[in-house]
C-alpha positions as CSV (number, residue, x, y, z in Angstrom):
1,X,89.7,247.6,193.1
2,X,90.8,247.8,189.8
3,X,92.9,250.9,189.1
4,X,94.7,250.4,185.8
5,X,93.9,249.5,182.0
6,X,96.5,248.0,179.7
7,X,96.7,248.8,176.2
8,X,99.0,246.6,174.0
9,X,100.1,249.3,171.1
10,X,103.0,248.2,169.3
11,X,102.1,246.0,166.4
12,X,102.4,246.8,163.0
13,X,99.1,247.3,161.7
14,X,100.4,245.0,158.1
15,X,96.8,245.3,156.9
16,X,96.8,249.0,156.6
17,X,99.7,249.1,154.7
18,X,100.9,251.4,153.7
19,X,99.0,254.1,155.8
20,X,100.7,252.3,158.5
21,X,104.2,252.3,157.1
22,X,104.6,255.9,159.0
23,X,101.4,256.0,161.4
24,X,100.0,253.9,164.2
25,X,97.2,252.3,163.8
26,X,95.8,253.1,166.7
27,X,95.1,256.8,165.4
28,X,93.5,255.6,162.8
29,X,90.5,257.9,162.7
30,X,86.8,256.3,163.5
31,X,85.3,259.5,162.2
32,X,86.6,262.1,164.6
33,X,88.4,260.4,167.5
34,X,91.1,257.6,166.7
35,X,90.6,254.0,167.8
36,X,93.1,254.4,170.8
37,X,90.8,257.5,172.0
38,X,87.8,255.2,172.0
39,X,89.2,252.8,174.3
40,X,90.5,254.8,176.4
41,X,87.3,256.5,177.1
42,X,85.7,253.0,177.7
43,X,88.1,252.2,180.3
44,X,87.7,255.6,181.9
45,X,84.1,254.6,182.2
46,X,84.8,251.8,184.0
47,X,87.1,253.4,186.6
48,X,90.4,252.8,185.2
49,X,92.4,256.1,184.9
50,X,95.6,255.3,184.8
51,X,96.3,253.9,181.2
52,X,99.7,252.3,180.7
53,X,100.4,251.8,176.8
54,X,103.0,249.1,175.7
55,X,104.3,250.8,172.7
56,X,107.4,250.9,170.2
57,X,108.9,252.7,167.1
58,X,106.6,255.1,165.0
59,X,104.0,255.5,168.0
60,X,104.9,258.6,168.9
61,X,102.0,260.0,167.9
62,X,99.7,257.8,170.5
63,X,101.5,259.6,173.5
64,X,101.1,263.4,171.8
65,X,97.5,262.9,170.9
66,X,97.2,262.3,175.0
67,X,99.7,265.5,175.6
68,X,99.0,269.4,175.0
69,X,99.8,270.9,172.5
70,X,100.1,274.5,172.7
71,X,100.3,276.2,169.7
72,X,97.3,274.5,168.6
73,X,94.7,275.3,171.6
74,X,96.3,279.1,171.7
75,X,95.3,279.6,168.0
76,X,91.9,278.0,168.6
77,X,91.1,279.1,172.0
78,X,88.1,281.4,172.6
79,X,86.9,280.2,169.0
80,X,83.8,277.9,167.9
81,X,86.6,274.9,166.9
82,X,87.4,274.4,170.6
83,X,84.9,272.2,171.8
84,X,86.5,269.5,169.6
85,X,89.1,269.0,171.9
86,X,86.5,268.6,175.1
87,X,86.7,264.9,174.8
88,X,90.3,264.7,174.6
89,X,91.0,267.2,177.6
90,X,88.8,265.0,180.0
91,X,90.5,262.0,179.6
92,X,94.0,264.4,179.9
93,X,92.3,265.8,183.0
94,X,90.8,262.4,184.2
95,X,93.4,260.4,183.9
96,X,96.9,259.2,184.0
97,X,99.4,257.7,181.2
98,X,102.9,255.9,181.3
99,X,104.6,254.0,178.5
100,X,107.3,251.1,177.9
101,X,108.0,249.7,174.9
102,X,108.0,246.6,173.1
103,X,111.4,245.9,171.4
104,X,110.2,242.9,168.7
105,X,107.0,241.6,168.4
106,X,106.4,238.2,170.0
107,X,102.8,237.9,170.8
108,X,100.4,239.5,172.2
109,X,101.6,237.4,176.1
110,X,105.1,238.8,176.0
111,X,103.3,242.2,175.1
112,X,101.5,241.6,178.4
113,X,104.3,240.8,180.3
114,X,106.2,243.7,178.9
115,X,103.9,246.2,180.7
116,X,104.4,244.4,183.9
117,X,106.9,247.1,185.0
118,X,103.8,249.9,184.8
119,X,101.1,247.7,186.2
120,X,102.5,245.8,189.3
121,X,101.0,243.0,191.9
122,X,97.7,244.4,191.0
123,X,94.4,243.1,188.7
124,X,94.3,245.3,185.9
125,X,92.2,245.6,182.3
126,X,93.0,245.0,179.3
127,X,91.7,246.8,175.9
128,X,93.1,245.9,172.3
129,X,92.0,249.2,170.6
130,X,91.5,247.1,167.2
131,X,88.2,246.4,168.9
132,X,85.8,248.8,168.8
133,X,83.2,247.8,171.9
134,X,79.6,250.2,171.0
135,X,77.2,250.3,173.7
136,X,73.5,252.1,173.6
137,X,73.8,255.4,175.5
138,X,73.1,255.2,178.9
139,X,74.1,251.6,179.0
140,X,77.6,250.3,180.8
141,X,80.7,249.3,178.3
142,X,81.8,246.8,177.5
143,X,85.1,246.9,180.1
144,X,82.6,248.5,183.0
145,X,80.6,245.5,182.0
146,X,83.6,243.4,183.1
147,X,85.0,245.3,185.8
148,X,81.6,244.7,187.9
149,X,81.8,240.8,187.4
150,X,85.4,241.1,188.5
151,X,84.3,242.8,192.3
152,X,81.4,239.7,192.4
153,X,84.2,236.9,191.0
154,X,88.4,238.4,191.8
155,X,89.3,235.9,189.1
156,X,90.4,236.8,185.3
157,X,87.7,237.3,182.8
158,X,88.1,237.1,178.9
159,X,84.9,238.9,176.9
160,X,83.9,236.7,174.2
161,X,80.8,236.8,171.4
162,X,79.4,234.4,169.1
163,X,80.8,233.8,165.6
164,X,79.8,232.0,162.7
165,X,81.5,228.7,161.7
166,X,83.3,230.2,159.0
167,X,85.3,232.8,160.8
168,X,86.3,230.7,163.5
169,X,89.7,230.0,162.6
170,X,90.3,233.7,163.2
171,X,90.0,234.0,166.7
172,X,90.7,232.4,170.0
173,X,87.7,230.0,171.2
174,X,86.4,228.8,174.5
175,X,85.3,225.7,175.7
176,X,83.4,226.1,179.3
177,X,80.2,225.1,181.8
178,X,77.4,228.0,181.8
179,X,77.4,229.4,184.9
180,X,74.4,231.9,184.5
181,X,72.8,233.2,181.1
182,X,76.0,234.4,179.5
183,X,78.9,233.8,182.0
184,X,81.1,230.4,181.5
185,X,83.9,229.0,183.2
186,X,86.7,228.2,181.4
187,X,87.8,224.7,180.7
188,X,90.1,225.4,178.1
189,X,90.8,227.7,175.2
190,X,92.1,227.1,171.4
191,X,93.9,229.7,169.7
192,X,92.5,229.6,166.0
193,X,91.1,226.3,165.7
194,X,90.2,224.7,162.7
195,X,86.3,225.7,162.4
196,X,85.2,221.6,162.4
197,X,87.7,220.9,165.5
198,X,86.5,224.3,167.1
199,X,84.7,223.5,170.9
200,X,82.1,226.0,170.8
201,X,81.3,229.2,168.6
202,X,82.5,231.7,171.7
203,X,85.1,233.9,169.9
204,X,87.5,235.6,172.7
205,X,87.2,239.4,171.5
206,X,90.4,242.0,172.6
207,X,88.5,243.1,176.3
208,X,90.3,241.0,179.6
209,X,90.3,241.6,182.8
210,X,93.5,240.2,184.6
211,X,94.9,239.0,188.1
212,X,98.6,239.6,188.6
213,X,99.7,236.1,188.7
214,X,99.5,236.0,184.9
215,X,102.9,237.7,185.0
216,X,104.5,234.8,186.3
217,X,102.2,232.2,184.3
218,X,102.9,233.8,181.3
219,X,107.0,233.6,181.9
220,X,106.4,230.2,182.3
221,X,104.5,229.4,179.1
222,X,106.6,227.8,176.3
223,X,106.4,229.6,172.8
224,X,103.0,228.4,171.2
225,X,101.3,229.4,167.6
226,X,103.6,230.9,165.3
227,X,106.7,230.5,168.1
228,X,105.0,233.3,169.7
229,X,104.0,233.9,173.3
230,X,100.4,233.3,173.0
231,X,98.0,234.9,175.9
232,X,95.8,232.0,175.1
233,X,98.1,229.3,176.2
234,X,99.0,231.3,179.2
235,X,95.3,231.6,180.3
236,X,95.1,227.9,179.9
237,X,97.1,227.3,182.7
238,X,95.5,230.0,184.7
239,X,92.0,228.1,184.5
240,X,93.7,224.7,185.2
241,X,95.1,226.2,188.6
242,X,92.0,228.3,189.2
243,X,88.9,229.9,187.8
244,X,89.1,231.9,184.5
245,X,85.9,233.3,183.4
246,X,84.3,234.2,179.8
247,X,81.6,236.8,179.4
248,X,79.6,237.4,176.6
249,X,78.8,240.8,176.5
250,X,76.4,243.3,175.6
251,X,77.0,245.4,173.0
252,X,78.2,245.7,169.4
253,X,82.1,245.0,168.2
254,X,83.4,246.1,165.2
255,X,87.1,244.3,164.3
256,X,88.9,247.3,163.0
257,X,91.6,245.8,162.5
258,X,90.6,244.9,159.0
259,X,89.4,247.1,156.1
260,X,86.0,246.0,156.3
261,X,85.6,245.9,160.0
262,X,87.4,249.8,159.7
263,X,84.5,250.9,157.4
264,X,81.6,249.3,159.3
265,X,82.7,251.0,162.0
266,X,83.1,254.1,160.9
267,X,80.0,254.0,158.9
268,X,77.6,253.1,161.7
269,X,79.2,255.7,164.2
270,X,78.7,258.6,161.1
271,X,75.2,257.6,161.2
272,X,74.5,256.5,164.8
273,X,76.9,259.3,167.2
274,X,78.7,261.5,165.0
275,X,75.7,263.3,162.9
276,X,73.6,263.3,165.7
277,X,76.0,265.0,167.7
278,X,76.6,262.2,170.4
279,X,80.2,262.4,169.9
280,X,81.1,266.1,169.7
């Protein structure tokens, strides 16, 4: 069973700037909760409550927004304002939370292999919180989505969605053989492909589900794009050795980690959760 969720934490966040000089990102604020709360509660939904962060300087504020703090809920406590913090005590209640952090930023592999230490010989999720995963209510999330094809398939699973041609060259892309209407198996994957040398229009999107053996795979994998440690090239070798999976999900994505993404987001859960009261 999968116990455990990993959330990379420790970039920069360059295209806030400068919100981000002195904030994480990850609190950015989608209306009420921030980004990091959001995925969080997705993988929470899925079953995986204990949450180990890979974090670094200024995020400081990620691990006190999942701690008490008292003089706050004793000056709101017994009043009207205190059911604002309901979402955030059940995931305090719910769950668990460890940190390590990432000294310099070399990819988002070596941050992978830098929370080995809090995740162990064990599979385990993964959830960039720049990706915002919406689901209709009622319906599973995106990483419960995943976490039930992992029980049927024990093998690592990357979400992915369709993108046009011309935002290709932003993303990780898969090349597989349909398995069943929206599953593939991985032949390979391109980090960031130019769009006309691209092998399909499968964008990987910041949901995984891994097996431990990427640990050692990834240690293995020689600096790729941008002398960084690319997951990518480390999951390529995964699916040469064995099966690697790529689901396209159900549900909407917002990229928030862009301006434009940021606002869509925020816009649609204003009009969609937040004003109807969903969210409260």
């Amino acid at each position: 069973m999968i116990r455990k969720c990993l959330f990379p934490v420790a970039g920069y966040g360059t295209r806030f700037l400068p919100v981000t000089k002195a904030m994480a990102k990850e609190m950015l604020p989608i209306v009420h909760k921030p980004l990091v709360q959001w995925g969080v509660e997705e993988a929470l939904d899925a079953g995986l409550k204990q949450v180990a962060f890979v974090t670094g300087r200024n995020k400081r504020a990620i691990a006190d927004h999942f701690d008490n703090n008292y003089e706050l809920e004793a000056e709101i406590a017994g009043s009207a304002k205190e059911k604002y913090l309901h979402s955030i005590r059940k995931l305090q209640d719910e769950c668990t939370f460890s940190f390590t952090r990432q000294r310099s930023m070399e990819g988002l592999g070596h941050a992978i292999l830098t929370g080995e230490t809090l995740i162990g010989n064990e599979p385990f999720g993964v959830v960039l919180s720049d990706d915002l995963c919406l689901v209709e209510p009622g319906c599973d999330g995106v990483m419960q989505q995943m976490v039930k094809l992992y029980n049927q398939f024990r093998c690592s699973i990357v979400a992915v969605m369709e993108v046009p041609k011309e935002e290709i060259s932003a993303y990780g892309v898969v090349d597989g053989e349909p398995m069943k209407s929206g599953l593939f198996r991985i032949n390979k994957m391109v980090e960031k492909p130019d769009p006309d040398d691209a092998p399909s229009n499968l964008a990987i999107i910041g949901r995984y589900i891994l097996t431990p053996d990427i640990f050692d795979i990834i240690r293995n994998t020689p600096r790729g794009r941008n002398n960084e440690i690319q997951l990518t090239d480390a999951l390529n070798a995964q699916a040469k050795d064995g099966c690697v999976l790529a689901y396209q999900f159900k549900g909407t994505r917002f990229d928030c980690g862009n301006v434009h993404g940021f606002v869509e987001a925020t816009n649609h859960v204003y009009e969609n959760i937040y004003k109807p009261g969903l969210g409260v």
